[in-house]
C-alpha positions, 0 to 999 in steps of 0.5 A: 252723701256717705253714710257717716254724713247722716249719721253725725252726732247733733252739734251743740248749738242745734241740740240748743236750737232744738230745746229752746224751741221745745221749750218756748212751744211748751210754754205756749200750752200753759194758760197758767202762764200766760193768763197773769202774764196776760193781765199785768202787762195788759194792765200795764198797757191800758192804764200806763204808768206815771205822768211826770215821774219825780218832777216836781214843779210849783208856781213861778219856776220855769218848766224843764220840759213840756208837759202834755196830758198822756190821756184824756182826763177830768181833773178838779180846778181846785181854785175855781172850786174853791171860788164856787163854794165860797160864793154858795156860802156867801149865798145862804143868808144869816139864820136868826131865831125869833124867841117868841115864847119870852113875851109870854113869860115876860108878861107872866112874871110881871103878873106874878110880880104885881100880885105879890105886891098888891098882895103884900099892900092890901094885908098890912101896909103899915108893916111894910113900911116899918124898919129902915130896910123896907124897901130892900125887903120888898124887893126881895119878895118881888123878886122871890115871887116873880123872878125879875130882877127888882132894886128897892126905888124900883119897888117903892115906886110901885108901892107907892102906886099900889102895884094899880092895875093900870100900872100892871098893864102899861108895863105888861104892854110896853115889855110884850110890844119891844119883845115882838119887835125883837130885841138883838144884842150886837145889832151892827152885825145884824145890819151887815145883811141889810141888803139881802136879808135874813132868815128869820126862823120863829121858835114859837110856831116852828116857821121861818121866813126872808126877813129884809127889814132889819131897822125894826130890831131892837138893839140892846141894851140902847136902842131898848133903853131909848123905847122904853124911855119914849114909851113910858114918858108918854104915862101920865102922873108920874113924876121924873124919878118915877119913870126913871124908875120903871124903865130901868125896872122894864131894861132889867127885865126884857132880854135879847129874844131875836139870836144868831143860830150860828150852828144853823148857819154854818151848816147851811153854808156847808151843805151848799158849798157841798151842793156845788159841783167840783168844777172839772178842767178837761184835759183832752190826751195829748195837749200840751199843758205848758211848754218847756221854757214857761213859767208856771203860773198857780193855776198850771202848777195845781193842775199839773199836781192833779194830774200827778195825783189822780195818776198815782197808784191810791188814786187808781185802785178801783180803775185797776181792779175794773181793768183787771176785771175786764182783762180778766173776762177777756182772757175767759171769753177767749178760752170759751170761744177758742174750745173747738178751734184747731190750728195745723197740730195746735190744740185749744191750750196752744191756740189760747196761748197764741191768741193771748200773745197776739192780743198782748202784741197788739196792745203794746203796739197801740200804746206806742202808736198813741204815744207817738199820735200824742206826740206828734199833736204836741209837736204842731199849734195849729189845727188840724196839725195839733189834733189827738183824734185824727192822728189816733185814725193812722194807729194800724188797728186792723194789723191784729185782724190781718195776723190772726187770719193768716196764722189761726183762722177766721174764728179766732181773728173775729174774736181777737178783733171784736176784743181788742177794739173794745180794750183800746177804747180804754186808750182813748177816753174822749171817744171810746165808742167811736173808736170801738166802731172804727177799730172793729169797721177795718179788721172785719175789712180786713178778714174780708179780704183774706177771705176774698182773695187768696194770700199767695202773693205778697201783693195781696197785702197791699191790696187788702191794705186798700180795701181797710183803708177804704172802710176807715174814710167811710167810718170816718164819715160816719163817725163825724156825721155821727158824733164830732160834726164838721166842728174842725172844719173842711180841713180837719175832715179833709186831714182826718181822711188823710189819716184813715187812709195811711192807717189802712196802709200801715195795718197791711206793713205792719202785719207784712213785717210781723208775719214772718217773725210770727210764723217762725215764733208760734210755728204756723205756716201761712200760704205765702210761705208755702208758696214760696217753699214750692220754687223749685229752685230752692237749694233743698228741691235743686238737690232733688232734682240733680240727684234723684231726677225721678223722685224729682218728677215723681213730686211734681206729678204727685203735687199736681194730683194733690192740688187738683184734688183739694181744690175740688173738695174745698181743702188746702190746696197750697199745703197740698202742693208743696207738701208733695214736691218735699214728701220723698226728699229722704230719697236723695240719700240712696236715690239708686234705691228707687226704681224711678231713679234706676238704670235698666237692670241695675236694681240694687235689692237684687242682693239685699234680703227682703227685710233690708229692702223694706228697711231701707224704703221705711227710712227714707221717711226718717230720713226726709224728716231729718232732713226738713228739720235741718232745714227749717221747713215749717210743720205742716210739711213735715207731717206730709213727709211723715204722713203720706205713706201712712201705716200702710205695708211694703206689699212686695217685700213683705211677699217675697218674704214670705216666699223665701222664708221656712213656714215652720221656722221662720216668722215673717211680721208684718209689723216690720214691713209696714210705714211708722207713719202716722196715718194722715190727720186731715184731708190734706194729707189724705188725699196726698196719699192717694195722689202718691199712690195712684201716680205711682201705680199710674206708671205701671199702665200699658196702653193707658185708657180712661177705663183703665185709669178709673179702674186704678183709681178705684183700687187705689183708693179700695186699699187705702179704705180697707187698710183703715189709712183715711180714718183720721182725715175726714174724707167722706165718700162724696169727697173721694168721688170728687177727688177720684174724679179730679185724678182721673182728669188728670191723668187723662191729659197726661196719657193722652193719644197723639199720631204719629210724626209723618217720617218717622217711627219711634216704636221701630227697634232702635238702630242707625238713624231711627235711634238717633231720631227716636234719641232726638224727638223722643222726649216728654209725655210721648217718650213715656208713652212710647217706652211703656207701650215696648213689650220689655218695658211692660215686663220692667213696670209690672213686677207682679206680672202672672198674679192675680192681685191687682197693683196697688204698691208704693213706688218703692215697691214698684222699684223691687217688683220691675227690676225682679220681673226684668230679671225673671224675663232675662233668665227665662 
């Protein structure tokens, strides 16, 4: 690979590539965004929108389509309310007041009247009588004192009695007697509640009863006339035109005192109509209201007009704003709990972000899903075929739960699940708790399992799948032991199960197929993609291997330590691996740079300056960084690229540096001879630093030992302590024993004894057949072990042989310090 190769400008469609990335990975980090984003579209999913768009039917057209309920719904019968009502009103019996308080006054004015007269009478008799009009002036005195009404044969007649005394009582008697009976105008109307009666309500005492017996009413004015003739026929004395005269003057003078309060009525009537409550038809989600073909009868065209009005937006403004609410807390709860939860290099702004966008996923996922579900039960007309519920069982509720858990983590996933098992409640009305149960039963299952077993293979889905659909038959038992009952029977049980189980199956395919499009979205990286990164016979790592076949080597000692060393301190072993097979990828560029992927005294740093050495080592990070993006491997391994080397110095060609410059003139800085790093951020990175490190240095060694193998270890890890690289990872003392420990396990297998081949010496000199032989048989470990127990390999691994400072350089610096150590020996 030339020169101009790395160097060539950025193309366009990647400088595009790049700056969309940014940009979407920007947005992620603005709640600002995503929030109201968050609450409209949630809204949207939870609440729909309209039930049948701009259709509008009426009573005996033809439907054009089928109509089926988009959620379960209360909805007014208009026509049996109605017919409810009416029969309250027709309930409440007729109200009629009772105006006892007349017989009183009645009888008073009849007082007045016959004390006038006999007043008039007993003063002068005589005058009354003079003139021709006597008799009309009388009466306009009766009338004056009493204020009945009087004619002049009325009041002649009772002259001629005297206004008697006896007289005054037979006529007080018979008024008050056809009064307390009551006397009704329009008496046919009051028979018209014959059969059930009145409320009769008595002003007088303020007291009110059932009355039935209607008969006994007076009606006026004939039924009045006809008493008062039969009452005052009985009077004896009187002459024919007499009582003629007396019942007129009774009939003028006894009004109707039992009225018809029909203010009072009507609004009894109302307030029982009112009293009654609406009948309510329960239009459960996805029945099927009337089919395309049918002809609307009344009853079907009012409740489709319902439906329509309770789903437009004025019907729906205080369930909104009581989703929005809920929506709204949600997003707040979220940002609450998600306050200490770090994913890879995402902070708490990006992880709030990804959950929101999750939770929105999930949501328009489960809206399709019960779409379909509504669908798919007004397709069949037989149960259990034609059943919402148990189609809502096979909707992938845990799919959200096996997502969250792979890219954020355990917390975040608990979360998100116990939020969206109460948002989808909102779905389905007819069972919302239930539901709550159901969805939340499978994504605690399904946390469970990632946690049980490890996500390396893509099998592991299918088994986790398993075990959700597992949990869903037992909550579906539950549920119906619980709640629904064998109402459906054995074979809306048996289809019930049925459906749980595909619903398992179908949350382990869904998260299957959404898991790689979201890593490559958000930018997370699960173990499965690490493990597939770490096939050797990816293109990049085949690249390695042909063109630096010791970086290659090197890697793969390097992951082996790494994984080792998480596995014992419970960190991520995975990352660890294929982190360290792709840390030194940038070596492929100048492999012959690198003391592992040299020739015996072919050491090219030999003519270079020390500060050209140490930039060409600096920039294999660079490099290896470049290349990755390239690429397209994720994050994590590009921080193990950039970050195994941490901050840490090029002690060999810092030293020689010193030593070949002028200390009056020259001024070597160190800066210059240092890794950009940054240091490592966790423990992963931290121990595959140390992993780098020890088996770099572990090259070096003559006549390994686990002696001298603990004691590299030691020094190792001494340096990276001192020089303040393992500050940010987290590493305490206790893991780095465990993590020592596990190195040094290692490593003693590794450079473990063996005897000798019976026949043959492989440290003999290399001549005739023993090299051949030693070219045949001296392979692997014992070739290794071999070459580093020869005298003038020992010289080529230990540049810094004669001095005192114990080896703790990087492999770039082991590849400067062999080949001058191999020289030094060559030109003593």
């Amino acid at each position: 690979v030339t020169r101009a190769s790395r160097t060539r400008p950025e193309g366009r469609a990647a400088r595009f590539t790049r700056g969309a990335r940014d940009a979407w990975w920007r947005l992620l980090e603005s709640p600002a965004v995503w929030v109201p984003l968050f609450l409209l579209i949630g809204t949207w999913s939870l609440a729909g929108g309209g039930l049948f768009g701009n259709v509008d039917v009426e009573a005996g057209s033809i439907a054009p389509r089928d109509f089926i309920a988009p959620t379960g719904l209360d909805i007014i019968d208009a026509a049996a309310t109605r017919d409810r009502r009416l029969a309250a009103r027709n309930e409440v019996l007729p109200v009629y007041d009772l105006d006892s308080a007349v017989i009183g006054e009645r009888e008073a004015a009849f007082e007045r009247l016959f004390a006038e007269g006999r007043r008039l009478v007993g003063s002068d008799p005589e005058r009354l009588r003079q003139g021709g009009d006597w008799r009309q002036r009388l009466a306009e005195r009766l009338e004056e004192a009493s204020g009945l009404d009087v004619e002049p044969a009325q009041a002649e007649v009772l002259a001629s009695w005297a206004f008697a005394p006896d007289l005054e009582d037979r006529v007080r008697g018979v008024t008050a007697q056809a009064l307390r009976r009551g006397v009704v105008a329009a008496k046919e109307r009051l028979l018209e509640n014959r059969m059930r009666g009145i409320t009769l309500r008595d002003l007088g005492r303020g007291a009110e009863r059932h009355h039935v017996d209607l008969y006994e009413h007076l009606g006026y004015p004939d039924e009045v006339l006809e008493f008062l003739d039969a009452e005052v026929r009985n009077w004896l004395g009187l002459s024919a035109a007499e009582r003629q005269a007396l019942v007129g003057l009774l009939h003028a003078n006894i009004p109707p005192n039992l009225h018809p309060n029909r203010s009072d009525t009507l609004a009894r009537q109302e307030a029982a109509a009112a009293a009654v409550q609406p009948v309510r038809t329960r239009v459960s989600k996805g029945e099927v209201i009337v089919r395309q073909g049918d002809r609307i009868d009344q009853a079907t065209a009012e409740l489709l007009s319902e439906i329509a009005a309770d789903r437009r937006w004025n019907r729906r403004w205080l369930p909104l704003g009581g989703m929005l609410l809920l929506l709204g807390l949600t997003a707040g709860g979220l940002w609450v709990a998600m306050r200490r939860d770090r994913v890879a290099d995402h902070g708490r702004k990006r992880v709030f972000g990804e959950s929101l966008l999750l939770l929105l996923l999930a949501l328009l996922g489960t809206r399709l899903c019960f779409l379909i579900a509504t669908a798919l039960a007004a397709s069949f007309d037989r149960p259990p075929l034609d059943s919402f519920q148990s189609y809502v069982y096979a909707v992938p509720f845990a799919a959200l739960a096996l997502v969250a858990a792979l890219l954020l983590g355990r917390g975040p996933a608990l979360v998100l699940s116990v939020v969206f098992s109460v948002l989808v409640s909102a779905l389905a009305i007819d069972e919302g708790a239930m539901l709550v149960f159901y969805g939340l039963a499978g994504s605690l299952a399904a946390i469970f399992a990632l946690e049980r077993y490890r996500f390396e293979q893509r099998l592991v889905m299918g088994r986790v799948g398993l075990l959700v659909a597992a949990v869903n038959v037992l909550a579906v038992l539950v549920i119906t032991g619980l709640h629904r009952g064998l109402g459906a029977g054995a074979a809306g049980l048996a289809f019930d199960l049925v459906c749980a189980l595909v619903g398992g199956v179908l949350a382990a395919a869904a998260a299957g197929f959404a898991l790689p499009l979201l890593e490559s979205l958000l930018g997370l990286t699960t173990d499965i993609k690490l493990v597939e990164l770490a096939n050797t016979n990816l293109p990049l790592l085949r690249r390695l291997a042909f063109e630096a076949p010791g970086t290659f080597q090197h890697s793969l000692m390097v992951a082996n330590l790494a994984k080792e060393g998480c596995e014992t301190i419970g960190a991520d072993a995975t990352l660890a691996y294929t982190g360290a097979l792709y840390h030194d990828i940038g070596k492929v560029f100048r492999p012959e740079y690198f003391i592992e992927n040299q020739r015996p005294g072919h050491n090219l740093h030999d003519r270079l300056l020390p500060s050209m050495s140490a930039l060409i080592l600096i920039n294999h990070i660079k490099e290896g960084v470049d290349l990755a993006r390239k690429h397209g491997l994720p994050q994590p391994i590009i921080d193990a690229i950039e970050q195994h080397h941490g901050t840490r110095l090029i002690k060999y060609f810092y030293n020689r540096a010193l030593e070949r410059s002028d200390p009056d003139t020259d001024e070597v800085r160190e800066e210059k001879y240092r890794y950009p790093g940054p240091k490592p951020h966790d423990k992963v990175m931290g121990v595959l630093m140390l992993a780098d490190g020890v088996e770099a240095a572990s090259r070096t060694l003559v006549e390994p030992s686990p002696v001298k193998i603990r004691t590299l270890i030691r020094t190792i890890f001494d340096d990276c302590l001192r020089d303040g690289q393992l500050d940010h990872t987290d590493l305490t003392l206790s893991d780095l024993r465990r993590v020592a420990e596990a190195f040094l396990r290692v490593l003693t297998t590794i450079f473990h004894q063996r005897i000798d081949y019976p026949g043959f010496d492989f440290n003999a000199p290399e001549s005739g057949a023993a090299g051949a032989e030693r070219g045949a048989a001296g392979s692997g470990p014992q070739r290794a072990v071999a070459e580093r127990r020869r005298p003038e390999r020992t010289g080529a691994n230990r540049p810094n042989a004669g001095r005192s400072r114990p080896r703790t350089e990087e492999p770039e610096e082991e590849a400067a310090a062999a080949v001058a150590a191999a020289r030094g020996q060559a030109l003593s």
